[in-house]
C-alpha positions in Angstrom: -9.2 17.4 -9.0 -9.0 19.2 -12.2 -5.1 17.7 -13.2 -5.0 15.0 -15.9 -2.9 13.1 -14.0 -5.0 13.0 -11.2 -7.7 12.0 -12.9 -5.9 8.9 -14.7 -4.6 7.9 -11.6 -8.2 7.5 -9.9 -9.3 5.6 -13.4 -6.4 3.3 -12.4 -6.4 3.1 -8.8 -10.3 2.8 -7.8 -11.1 0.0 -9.7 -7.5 -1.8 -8.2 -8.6 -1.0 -4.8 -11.9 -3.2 -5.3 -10.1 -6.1 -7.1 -7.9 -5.6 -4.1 -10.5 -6.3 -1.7 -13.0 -8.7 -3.8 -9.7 -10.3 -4.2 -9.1 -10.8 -0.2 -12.6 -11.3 0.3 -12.2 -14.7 -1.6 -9.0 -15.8 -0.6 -10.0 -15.7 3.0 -13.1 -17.5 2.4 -11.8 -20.1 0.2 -9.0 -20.9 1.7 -9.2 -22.5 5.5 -6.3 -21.6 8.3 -3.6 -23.5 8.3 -4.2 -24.9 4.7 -0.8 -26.4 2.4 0.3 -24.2 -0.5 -1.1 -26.3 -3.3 -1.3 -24.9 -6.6 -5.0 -23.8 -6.3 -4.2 -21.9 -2.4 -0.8 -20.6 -3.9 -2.8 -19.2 -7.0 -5.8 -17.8 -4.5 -3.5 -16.2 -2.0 -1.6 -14.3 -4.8 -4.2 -12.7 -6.2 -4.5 -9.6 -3.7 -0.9 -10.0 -4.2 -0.7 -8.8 -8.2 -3.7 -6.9 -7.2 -1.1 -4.8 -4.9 1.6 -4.8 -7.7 -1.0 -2.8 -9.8 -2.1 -0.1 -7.2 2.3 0.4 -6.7 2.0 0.6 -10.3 -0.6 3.0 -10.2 1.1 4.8 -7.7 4.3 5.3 -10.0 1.9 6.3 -13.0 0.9 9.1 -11.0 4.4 10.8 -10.4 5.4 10.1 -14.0 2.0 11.6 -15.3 2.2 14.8 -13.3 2.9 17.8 -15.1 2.9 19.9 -12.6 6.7 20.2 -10.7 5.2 21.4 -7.4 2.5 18.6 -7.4 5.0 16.0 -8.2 6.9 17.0 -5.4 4.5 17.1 -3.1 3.6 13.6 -3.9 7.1 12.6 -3.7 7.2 14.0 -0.3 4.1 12.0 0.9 5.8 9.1 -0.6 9.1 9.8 1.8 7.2 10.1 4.8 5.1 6.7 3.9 8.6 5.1 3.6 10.2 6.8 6.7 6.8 5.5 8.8 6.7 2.0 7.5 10.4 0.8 8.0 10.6 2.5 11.0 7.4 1.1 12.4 8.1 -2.3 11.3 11.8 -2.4 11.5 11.4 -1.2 16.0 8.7 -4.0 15.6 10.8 -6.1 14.1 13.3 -6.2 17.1 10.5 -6.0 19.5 9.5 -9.4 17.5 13.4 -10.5 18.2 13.7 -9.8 21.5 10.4 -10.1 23.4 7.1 -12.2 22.7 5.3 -9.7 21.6 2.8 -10.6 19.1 3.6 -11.9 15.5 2.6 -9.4 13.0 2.1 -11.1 9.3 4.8 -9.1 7.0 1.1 -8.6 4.8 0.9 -5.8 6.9 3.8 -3.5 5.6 1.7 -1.9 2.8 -1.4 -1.2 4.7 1.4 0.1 7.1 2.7 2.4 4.0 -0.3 3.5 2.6 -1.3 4.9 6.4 1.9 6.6 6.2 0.8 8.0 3.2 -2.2 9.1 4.8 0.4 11.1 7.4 2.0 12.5 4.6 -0.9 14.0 3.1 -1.8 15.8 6.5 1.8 16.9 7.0 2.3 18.8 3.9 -1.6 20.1 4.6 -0.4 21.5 7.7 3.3 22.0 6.5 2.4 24.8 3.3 0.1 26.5 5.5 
């Protein structure tokens, strides 16, 4: 990855990712099932929260820090076909949620949901400019 903008964003977005997780790690062994929201579980559980904010951040760094036209669009296009997967995913859920008992899936979910339709979008446009 020899763009700048690249680079910056993996400064950025690595070290995010392991708050991200540390930041899980502790809020799901600090704070028991079913606990209230007190001030300290409240404070705990938003921490992967902000840590979240930061990677979108990151994420928003990158397209503004791209030089390259063809690059930015081609992460704009991965970000489209993230979007398109996740509501669509979660919205047919959603009314599976409404009208059957299926499973309960914890709206936490949506951005790992995102980021695996980023993941989609990165092999379409692989196999798409072929």
């Amino acid at each position: 990855m020899q763009n700048p903008g690249y680079r910056a964003y993996l400064r950025r977005f690595v070290p995010t990712i392991l708050v991200y997780v540390a930041a899980i790690m502790i809020a799901s062994y600090t704070i028991p099932d079913g606990a209230g929201a007190t001030a300290w579980t409240v404070a705990i559980a938003l921490l992967p929260g902000l840590a979240i904010v930061v990677l979108i951040w990151t994420m928003a760094r990158l397209l503004i820090e791209l030089s390259d036209e063809y690059l930015r669009m081609i992460e704009v296009r991965k970000a489209l076909i993230a979007t398109g997967f996740a509501l669509a995913v979660t919205s047919v859920w959603g009314l599976l949620e409404l009208y059957t008992d299926v499973p309960r899936v914890p709206i936490f979910f949506v951005f790992p949901l995102w980021c695996a339709g980023l993941a989609l979008g990165s092999v379409w446009t692989k196999v798409a400019d072929r």
